[in-house]
C-alpha positions as CSV (number, residue, x, y, z in Angstrom):
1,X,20.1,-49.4,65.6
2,X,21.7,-51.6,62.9
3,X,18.2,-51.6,60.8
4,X,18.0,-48.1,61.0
5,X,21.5,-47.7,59.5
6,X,19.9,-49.9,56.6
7,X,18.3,-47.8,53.5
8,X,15.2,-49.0,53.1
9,X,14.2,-50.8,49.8
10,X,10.2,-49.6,49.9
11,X,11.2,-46.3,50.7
12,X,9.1,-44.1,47.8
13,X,10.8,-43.2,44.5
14,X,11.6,-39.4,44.0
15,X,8.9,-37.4,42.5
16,X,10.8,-34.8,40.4
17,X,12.1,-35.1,36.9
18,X,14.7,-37.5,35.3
19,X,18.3,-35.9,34.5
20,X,16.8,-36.9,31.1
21,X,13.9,-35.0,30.9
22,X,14.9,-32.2,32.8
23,X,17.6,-31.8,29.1
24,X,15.1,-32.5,27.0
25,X,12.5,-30.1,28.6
26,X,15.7,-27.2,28.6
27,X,16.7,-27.9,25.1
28,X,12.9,-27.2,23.9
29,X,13.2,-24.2,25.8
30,X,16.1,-23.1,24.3
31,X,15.0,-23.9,21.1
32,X,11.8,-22.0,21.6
33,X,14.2,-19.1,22.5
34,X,15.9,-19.4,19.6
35,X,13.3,-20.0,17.7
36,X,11.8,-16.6,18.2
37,X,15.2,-14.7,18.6
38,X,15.8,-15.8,14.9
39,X,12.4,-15.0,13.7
40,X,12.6,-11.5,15.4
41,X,15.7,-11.0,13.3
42,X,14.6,-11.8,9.9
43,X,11.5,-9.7,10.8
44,X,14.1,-6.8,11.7
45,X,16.1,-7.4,8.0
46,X,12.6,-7.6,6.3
47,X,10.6,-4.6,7.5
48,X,12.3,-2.1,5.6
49,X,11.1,-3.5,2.6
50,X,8.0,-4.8,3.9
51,X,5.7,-2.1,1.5
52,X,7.1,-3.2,-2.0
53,X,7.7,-7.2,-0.6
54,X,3.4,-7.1,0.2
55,X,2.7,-5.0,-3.6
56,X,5.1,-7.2,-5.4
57,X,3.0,-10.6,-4.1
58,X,-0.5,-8.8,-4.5
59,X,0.1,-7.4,-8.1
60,X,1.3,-10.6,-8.7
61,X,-2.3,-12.2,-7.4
62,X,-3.6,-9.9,-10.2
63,X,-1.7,-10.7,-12.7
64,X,-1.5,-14.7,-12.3
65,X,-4.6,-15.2,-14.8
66,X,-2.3,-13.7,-17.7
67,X,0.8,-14.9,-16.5
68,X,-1.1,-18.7,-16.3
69,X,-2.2,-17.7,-20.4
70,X,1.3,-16.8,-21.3
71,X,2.9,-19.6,-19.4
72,X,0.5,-22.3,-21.8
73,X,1.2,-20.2,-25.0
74,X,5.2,-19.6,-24.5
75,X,5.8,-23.0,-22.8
76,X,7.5,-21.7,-19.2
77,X,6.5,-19.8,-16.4
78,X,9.9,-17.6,-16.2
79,X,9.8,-16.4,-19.6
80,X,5.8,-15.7,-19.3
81,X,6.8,-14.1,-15.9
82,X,9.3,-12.0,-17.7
83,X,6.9,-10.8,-20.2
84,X,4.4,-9.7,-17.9
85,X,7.2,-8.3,-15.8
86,X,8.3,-6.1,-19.0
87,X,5.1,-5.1,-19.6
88,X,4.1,-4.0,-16.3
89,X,7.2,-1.6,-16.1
90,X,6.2,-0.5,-19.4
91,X,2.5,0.7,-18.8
92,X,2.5,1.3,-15.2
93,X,5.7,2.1,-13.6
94,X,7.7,4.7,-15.9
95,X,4.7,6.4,-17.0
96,X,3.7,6.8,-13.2
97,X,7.3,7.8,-12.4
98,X,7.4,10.4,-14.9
99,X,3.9,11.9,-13.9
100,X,5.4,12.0,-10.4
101,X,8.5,14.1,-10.9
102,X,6.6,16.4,-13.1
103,X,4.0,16.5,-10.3
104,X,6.8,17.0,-8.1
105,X,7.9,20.0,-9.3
106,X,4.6,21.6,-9.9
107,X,3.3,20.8,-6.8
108,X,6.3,22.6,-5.3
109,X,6.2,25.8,-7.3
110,X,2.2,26.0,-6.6
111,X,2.8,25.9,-2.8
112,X,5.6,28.5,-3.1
113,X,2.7,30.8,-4.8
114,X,0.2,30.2,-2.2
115,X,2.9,31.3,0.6
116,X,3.4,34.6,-1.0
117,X,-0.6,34.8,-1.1
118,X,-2.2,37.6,0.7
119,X,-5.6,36.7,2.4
120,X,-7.9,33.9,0.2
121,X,-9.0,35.9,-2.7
122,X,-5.6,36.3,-3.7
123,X,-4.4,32.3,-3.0
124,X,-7.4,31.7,-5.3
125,X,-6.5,33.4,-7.8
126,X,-2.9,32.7,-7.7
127,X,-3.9,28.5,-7.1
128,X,-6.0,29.6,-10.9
129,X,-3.7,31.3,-12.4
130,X,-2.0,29.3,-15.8
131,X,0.7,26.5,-14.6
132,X,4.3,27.7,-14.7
133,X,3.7,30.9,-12.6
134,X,5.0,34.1,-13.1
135,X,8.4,34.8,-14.5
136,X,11.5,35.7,-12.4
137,X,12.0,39.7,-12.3
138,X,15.8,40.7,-13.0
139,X,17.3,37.1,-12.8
140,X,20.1,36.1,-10.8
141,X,23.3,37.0,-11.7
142,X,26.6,35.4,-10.4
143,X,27.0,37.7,-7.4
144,X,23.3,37.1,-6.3
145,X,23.8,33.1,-6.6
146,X,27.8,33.7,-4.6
147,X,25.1,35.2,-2.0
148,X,22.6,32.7,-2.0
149,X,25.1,29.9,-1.5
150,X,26.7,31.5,1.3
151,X,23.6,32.0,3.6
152,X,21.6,29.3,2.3
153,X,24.6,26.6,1.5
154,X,23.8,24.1,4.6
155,X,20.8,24.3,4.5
156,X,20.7,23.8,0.8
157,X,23.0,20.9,1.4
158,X,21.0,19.3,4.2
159,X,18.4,19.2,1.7
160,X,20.2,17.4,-1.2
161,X,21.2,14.9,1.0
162,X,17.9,14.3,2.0
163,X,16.4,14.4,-0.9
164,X,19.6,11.6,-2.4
165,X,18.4,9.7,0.5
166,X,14.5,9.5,-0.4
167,X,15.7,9.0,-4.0
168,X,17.9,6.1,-3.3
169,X,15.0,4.3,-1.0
170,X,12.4,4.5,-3.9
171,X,15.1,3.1,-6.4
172,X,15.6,0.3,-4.0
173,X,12.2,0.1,-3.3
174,X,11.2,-0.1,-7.1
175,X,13.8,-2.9,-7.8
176,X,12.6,-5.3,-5.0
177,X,9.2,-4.5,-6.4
178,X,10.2,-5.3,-9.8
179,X,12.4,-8.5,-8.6
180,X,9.2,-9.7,-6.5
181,X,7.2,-9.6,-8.3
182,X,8.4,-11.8,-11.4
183,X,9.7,-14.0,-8.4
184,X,5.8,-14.4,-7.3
185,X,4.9,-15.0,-10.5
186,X,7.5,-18.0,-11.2
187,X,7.6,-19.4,-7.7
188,X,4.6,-18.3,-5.9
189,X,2.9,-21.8,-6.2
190,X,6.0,-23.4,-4.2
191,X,6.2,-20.5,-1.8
192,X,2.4,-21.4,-0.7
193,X,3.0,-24.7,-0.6
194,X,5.8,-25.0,1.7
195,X,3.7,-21.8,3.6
196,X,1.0,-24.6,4.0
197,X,3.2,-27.5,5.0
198,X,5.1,-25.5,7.5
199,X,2.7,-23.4,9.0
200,X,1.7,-23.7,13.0
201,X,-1.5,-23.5,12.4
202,X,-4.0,-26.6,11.0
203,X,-3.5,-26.7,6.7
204,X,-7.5,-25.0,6.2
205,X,-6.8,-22.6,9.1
206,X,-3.7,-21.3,6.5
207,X,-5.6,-21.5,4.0
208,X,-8.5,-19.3,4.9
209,X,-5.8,-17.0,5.8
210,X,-3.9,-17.0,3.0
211,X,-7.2,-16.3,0.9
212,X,-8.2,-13.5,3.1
213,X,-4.7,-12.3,2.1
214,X,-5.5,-12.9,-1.5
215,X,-8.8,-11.1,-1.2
216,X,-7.5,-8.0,0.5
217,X,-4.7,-7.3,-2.1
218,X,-7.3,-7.4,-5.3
219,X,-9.6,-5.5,-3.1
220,X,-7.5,-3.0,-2.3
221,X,-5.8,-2.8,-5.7
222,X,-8.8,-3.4,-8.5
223,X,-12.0,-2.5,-6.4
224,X,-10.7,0.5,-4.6
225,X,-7.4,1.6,-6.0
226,X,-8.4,0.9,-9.8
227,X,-11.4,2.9,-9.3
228,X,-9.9,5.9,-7.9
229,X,-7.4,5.9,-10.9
230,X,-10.7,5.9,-13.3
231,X,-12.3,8.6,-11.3
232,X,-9.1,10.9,-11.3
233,X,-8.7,10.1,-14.5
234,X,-11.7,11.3,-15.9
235,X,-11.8,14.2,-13.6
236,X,-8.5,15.0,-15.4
237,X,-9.4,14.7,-18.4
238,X,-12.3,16.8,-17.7
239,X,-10.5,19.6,-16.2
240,X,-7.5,19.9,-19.6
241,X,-10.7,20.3,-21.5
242,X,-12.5,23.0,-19.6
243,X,-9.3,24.6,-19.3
244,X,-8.7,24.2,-15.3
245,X,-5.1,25.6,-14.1
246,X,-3.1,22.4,-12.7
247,X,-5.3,20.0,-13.7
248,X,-2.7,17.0,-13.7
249,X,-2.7,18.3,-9.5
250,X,-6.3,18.0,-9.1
251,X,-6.6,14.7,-11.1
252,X,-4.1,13.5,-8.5
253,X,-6.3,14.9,-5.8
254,X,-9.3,13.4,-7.1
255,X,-8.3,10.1,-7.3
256,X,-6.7,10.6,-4.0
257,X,-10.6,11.4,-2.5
258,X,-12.2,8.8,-4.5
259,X,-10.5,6.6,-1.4
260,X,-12.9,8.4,1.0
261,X,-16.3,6.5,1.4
262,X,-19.4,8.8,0.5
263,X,-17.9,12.6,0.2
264,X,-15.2,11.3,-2.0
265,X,-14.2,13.3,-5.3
266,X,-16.9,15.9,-4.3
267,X,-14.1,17.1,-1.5
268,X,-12.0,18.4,-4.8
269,X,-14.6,19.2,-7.5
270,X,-16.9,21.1,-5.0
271,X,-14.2,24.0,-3.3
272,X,-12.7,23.8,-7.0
273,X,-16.0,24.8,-8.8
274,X,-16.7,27.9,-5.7
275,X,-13.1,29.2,-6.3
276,X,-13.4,29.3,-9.8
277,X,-17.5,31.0,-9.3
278,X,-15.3,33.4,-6.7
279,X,-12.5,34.4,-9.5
280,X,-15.7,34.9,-11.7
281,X,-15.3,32.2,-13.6
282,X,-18.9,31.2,-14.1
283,X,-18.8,29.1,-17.5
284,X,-15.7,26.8,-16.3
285,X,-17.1,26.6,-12.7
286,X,-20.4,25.5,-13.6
287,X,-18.7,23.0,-15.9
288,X,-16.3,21.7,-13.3
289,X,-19.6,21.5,-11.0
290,X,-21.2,19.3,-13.7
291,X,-18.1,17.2,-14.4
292,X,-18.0,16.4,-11.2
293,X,-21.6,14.7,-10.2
294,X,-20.6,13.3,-13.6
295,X,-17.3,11.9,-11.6
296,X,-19.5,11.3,-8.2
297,X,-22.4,9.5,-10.7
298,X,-19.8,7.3,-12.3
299,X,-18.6,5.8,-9.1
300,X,-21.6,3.8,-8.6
301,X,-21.7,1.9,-12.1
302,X,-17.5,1.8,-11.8
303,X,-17.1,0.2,-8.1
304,X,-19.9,-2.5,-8.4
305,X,-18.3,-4.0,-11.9
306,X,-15.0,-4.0,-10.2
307,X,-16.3,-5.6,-7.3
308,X,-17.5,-8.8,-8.9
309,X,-14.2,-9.1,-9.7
310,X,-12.1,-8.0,-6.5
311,X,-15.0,-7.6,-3.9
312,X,-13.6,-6.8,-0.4
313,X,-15.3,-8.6,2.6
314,X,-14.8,-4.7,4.4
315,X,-17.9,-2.1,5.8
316,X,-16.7,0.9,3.6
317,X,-16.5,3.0,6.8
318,X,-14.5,0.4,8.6
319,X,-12.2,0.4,4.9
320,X,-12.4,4.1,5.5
321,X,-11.0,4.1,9.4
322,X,-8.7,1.2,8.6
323,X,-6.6,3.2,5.8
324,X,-6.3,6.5,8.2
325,X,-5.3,4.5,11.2
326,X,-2.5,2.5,8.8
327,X,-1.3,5.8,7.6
328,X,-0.7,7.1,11.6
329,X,0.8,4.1,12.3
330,X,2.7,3.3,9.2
331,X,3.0,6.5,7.3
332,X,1.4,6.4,3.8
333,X,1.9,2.6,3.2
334,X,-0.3,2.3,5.7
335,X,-3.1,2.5,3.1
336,X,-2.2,-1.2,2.4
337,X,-1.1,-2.5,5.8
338,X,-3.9,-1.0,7.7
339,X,-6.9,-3.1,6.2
340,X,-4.9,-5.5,5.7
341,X,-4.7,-6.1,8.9
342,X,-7.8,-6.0,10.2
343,X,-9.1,-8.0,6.9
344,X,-7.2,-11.0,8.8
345,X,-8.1,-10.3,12.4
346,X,-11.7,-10.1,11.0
347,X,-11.0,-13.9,9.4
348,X,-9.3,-15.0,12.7
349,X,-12.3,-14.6,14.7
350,X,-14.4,-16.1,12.1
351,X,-12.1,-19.3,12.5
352,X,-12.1,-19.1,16.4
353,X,-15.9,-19.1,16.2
354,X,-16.2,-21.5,14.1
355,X,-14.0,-24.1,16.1
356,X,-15.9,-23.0,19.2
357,X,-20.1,-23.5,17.4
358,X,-19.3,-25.8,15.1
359,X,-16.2,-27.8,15.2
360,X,-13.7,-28.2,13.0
361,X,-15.7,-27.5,9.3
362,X,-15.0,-30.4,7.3
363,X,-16.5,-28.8,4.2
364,X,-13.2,-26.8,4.1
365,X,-11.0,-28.9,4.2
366,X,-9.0,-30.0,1.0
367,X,-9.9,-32.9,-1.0
């Protein structure tokens, strides 16, 4: 009885963890948790201002060869970045902001005639009728307008704040562009390489990321967008000289279907040049016709020369479905986001294969 009172000495050892490592396997955990709580939130207080954050850092991928020039010639990267910065306000931005309000407005008073159009001959000829429409019969006098607020003032309200709202956005928008972007310019080379050193995954796995990245932004913004802007352009041009009512909106819409793969500017030249035979306008429709296999012609000298220097690594009809399915699921940035995306996925799979048939490719690794 007395040896059974004893505790044995050979008795087996518990099997379960240590007070030691059952902390140390609770603080990873939390800090996994908190890991991932923190990264939610800067995710949260980023994607707001995700769309100019993602044009600032691919226009400045454009724009590094000059900004390298300028940089050797001026002696700093911040003043070169500044210059570049100036000058891309200069010939992009405020001409594009001014074509937009005017566009704005024009676009506005056009729909308004095509609501008040009865059946298609008459929205034809209204939609070719000479730009600032017909003038107001009787005006408004100060009793009319006392009227007009009274019914319509909420309403009219509603939409002044909303439109303050959108206008505040954009300005926001345009400054963290404009602050990004000189920002990229001056400390993108840091930004990567702290991206490189700290990323989860192995250094060429970031790297072949980061260049599909790259890719996608020049892609999207020389070989596609670049030549849309040419083929609008010229479709513009074209339609002030044949005399084509709202030809600044139809540029616009041009370059808007030069995005489409295949049908492209031919889904605004073609109904154009039939509304214009319908109104009997047969010299200018004919010429609109021409112009625009001229436009449709153009594309396929314009898009190959771009290429060599912005070529995309995208099918044109997955481009094509990849830029619809962004715009559903991110509104109209989602031109951007959506082949962005699947420019990556399209890369991650490459990587996974290649881990899986090959290894680990030493030829892409860095020296």
């Amino acid at each position: 009885m007395a040896d059974l009172a004893q505790p044995r000495s050979d008795a087996p050892a518990s099997s379960g963890p240590s007070r030691r490592e059952a902390r140390k396997a609770f603080g990873n955990s939390s800090f996994h948790w908190c890991l991932a709580l923190l990264g939610a939130a800067a995710a949260l207080a980023l994607v707001p201002l995700w769309a100019p954050m993602l044009l600032a850092s691919w226009m400045a991928v454009a724009f590094r060869p000059l900004h390298t020039k300028l940089a050797r010639k001026i002696g700093g990267r911040s003043g070169a970045a500044s210059v570049v910065t100036v000058l891309l306000v200069a010939a992009a931005l405020l001409p594009l902001l001014v074509i937009g309000l005017s566009l704005v407005g024009t676009t506005v008073s056009l729909g308004q005639q095509l609501q008040k159009s009865d059946g298609l001959e008459d929205a034809l000829h209204k939609l070719l009728e000479s730009g600032s429409g017909a003038p107001s019969r009787g005006g408004f006098d100060a009793q009319r307008i006392g009227e007009l607020i009274q019914s319509h003032g909420s309403d009219a309200w509603h939409a002044a704040s909303l439109i303050f709202g959108a206008a505040s956005a954009a300005a926001v928008g345009v400054f963290v562009f404009i602050y990004g972007f000189h920002t990229c310019l001056v400390d993108g080379g840091r930004a990567y390489k702290w991206l490189i050193d700290h990323s989860p995954l192995e250094r060429w796995q970031t790297e072949r990321l980061a260049a599909a990245y790259e890719e996608t932004g020049r892609g999207l913004l020389i070989g596609v967008g670049l030549t849309a802007l040419l083929q609008g352009a010229v479709a513009m041009v074209g339609y002030l000289i044949i005399g084509v009512p709202q030809a600044f909106i139809f540029g616009l819409l041009t370059a808007l279907a030069a995005l489409i793969p295949s049908i492209g500017t031919a889904l605004v030249w073609v109904p154009l040049s039939i509304g214009l035979f319908v109104a009997g306008e047969t010299g200018p429709g004919a010429a609109v016709l021409g112009l625009g296999v001229a436009v449709s012609v153009a594309d396929n000298f314009a898009r190959p020369l771009l290429s060599k220097h912005a070529n995309l690594d995208l099918p044109a009809y997955l481009l094509f479905v990849a830029m619809l399915g962004g715009i559903v699921v991110f509104g109209a940035w989602g031109l951007l986001a959506g082949p962005l995306f699947v420019r990556l996925a399209i890369e991650a799979l490459r990587i996974g294969r290649e881990r899986k048939e090959l290894g680990r490719p030493t030829d892409l690794l860095p020296s």
